[in-house]
C-alpha positions in Angstrom: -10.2 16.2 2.5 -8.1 19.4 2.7 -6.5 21.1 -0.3 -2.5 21.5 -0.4 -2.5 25.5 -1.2 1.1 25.0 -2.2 1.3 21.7 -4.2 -1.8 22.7 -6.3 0.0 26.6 -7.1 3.1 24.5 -7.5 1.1 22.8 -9.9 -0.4 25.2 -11.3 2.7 27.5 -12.2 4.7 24.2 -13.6 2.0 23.7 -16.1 2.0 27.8 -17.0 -1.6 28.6 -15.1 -2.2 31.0 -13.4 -3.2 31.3 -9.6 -6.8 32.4 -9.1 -8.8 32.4 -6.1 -11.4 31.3 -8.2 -8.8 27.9 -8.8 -8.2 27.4 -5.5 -12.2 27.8 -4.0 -13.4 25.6 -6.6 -10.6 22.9 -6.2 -11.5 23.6 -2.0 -15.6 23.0 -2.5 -14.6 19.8 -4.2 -12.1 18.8 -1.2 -14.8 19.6 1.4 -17.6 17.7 -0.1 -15.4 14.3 -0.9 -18.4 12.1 -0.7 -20.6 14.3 -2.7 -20.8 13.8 -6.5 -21.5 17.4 -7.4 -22.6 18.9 -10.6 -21.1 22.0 -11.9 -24.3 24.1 -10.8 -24.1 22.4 -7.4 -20.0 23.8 -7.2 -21.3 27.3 -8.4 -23.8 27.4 -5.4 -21.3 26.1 -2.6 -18.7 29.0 -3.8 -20.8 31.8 -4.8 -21.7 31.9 -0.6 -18.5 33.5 0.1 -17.4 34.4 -3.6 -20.6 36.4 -5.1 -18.4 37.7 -7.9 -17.5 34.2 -9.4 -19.6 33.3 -12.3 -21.4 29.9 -13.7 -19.0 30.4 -16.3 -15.9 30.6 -14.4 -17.1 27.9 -12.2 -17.4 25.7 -15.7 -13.6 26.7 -16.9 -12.1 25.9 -13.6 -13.9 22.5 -13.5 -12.6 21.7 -17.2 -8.9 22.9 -16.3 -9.2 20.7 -12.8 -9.7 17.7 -15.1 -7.1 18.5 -17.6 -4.9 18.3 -14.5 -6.3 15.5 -13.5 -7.1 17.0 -9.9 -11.0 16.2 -10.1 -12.5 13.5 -11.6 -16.1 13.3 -13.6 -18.5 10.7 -13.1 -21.8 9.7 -14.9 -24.1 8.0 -12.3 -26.6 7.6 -15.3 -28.8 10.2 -14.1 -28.9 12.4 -16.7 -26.1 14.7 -14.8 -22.1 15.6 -15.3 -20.8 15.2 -11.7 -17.3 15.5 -10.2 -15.6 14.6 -7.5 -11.9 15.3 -5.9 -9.6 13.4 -7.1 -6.2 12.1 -6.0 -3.7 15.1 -5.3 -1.3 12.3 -5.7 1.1 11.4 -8.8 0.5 7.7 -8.9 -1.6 6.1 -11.0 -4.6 4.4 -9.0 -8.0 3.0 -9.6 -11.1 5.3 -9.1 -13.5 4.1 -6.2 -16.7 2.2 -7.4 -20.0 3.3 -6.4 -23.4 2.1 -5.5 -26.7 3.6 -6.8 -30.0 2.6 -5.0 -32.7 2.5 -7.2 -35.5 3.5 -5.3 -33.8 7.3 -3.8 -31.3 7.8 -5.9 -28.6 7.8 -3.3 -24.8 7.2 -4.5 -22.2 5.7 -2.2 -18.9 4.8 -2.7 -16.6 2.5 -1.8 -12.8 2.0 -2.5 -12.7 -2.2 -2.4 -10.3 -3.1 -5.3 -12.0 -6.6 -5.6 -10.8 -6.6 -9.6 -7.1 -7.0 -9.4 -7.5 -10.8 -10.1 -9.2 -9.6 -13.4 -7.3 -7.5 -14.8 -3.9 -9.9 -14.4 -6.2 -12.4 -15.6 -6.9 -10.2 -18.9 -3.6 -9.0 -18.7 -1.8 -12.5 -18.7 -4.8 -14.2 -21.5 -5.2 -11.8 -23.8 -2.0 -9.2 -23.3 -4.0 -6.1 -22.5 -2.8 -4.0 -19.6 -5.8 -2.4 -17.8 -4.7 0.6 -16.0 -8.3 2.3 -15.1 -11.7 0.9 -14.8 -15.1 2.3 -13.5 -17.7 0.3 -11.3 -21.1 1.2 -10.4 -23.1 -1.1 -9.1 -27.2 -0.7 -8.7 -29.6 -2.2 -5.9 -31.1 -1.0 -2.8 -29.4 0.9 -0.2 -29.8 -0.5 3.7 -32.5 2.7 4.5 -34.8 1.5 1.4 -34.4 -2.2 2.3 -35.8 -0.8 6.0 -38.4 0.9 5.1 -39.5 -2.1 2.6 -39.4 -4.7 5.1 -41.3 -2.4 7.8 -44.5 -1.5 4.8 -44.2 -5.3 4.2 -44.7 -5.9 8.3 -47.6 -3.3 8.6 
C-alpha cells in the first residue's frame, strides 16, 4: 500500500501536528509491510536503515499519535506482543480484517471476509445494540503445517 504524502500532512496540519519526516517514514514502513503485523521494535528496525538518527522513542510517539488518528491500527495476536498494522487512510467507518493464527509456527494471516453482517443485524434487530467494530482471530493450522503433518504421518 502506498502512503498519500499529501492527505496524511493534510491531516496532520487540520489536527495541529506537525510534519516530521519521522511521521511520514513510520506511517510509510507500515504502508509497505501491509501484511506484516509489526511490533514497535520491528518499525524501529525497518526505518532506522535509511533514518539512523530516529530513535526507539520517537518510533513509540509516532506509533501512539498514528493511532490517535486512527491511521494504524494495533492488534494483540495473543502472543505476548503489541503489533500494528496500516490502517484505512479512508474516512468511513469499516470493519477490521480477521486473522488466522496457526498454532504450530506461529504464522498470522489475514483475511478481509465480512461473514458477520447477519450477526450483528441479528443483535442489532433482538437486543437493540448497534455493533459498529468487531475483531476475529481465528486459530488452527495453516496449509504448510497441515503438509508437513500429513507427509511425517506418510513416512
Amino acid at each position: 500500500m502506498t502512503i498519500d504524502r499529501e492527505k496524511f500532512r493534510k491531516l496532520l496540519k487540520e489536527k495541529g501536528l506537525k510534519v516530521t519526516s519521522q511521521r511520514l517514514v513510520v506511517l510509510e514502513a507500515l504502508g509497505r509491510n501491509p501484511e506484516k503485523h509489526l511490533t514497535a521494535e520491528e518499525i524501529y528496525e525497518i526505518v532506522k536503515v535509511d533514518n539512523p538518527e530516529i530513535g526507539l522513542a520517537t518510533v513509540y510517539r509516532t506509533v501512539q499519535l498514528l493511532l490517535e488518528l486512527e491511521l494504524i491500527e494495533r492488534i494483540n495476536l495473543d502472543d505476548g506482543y503489541v503489533r500494528y498494522e496500516i490502517g484505512d487512510m479512508e474516512e468511513v467507518p469499516h470493519h477490521r480484517h480477521h486473522h488466522l493464527i496457526c498454532l504450530k509456527c506461529g504464522s498470522v494471516s489475514a483475511f478481509q471476509d465480512d461473514m458477520l453482517e447477519q450477526l450483528e443485524n441479528s443483535v442489532k434487530s433482538s437486543m437493540g445494540f448497534q455493533v459498529t467494530d468487531h475483531e476475529v482471530k481465528l486459530y488452527g493450522y495453516c496449509v504448510n503445517c497441515l503438509e508437513k503433518e500429513r507427509q511425517e504421518e506418510r513416512n
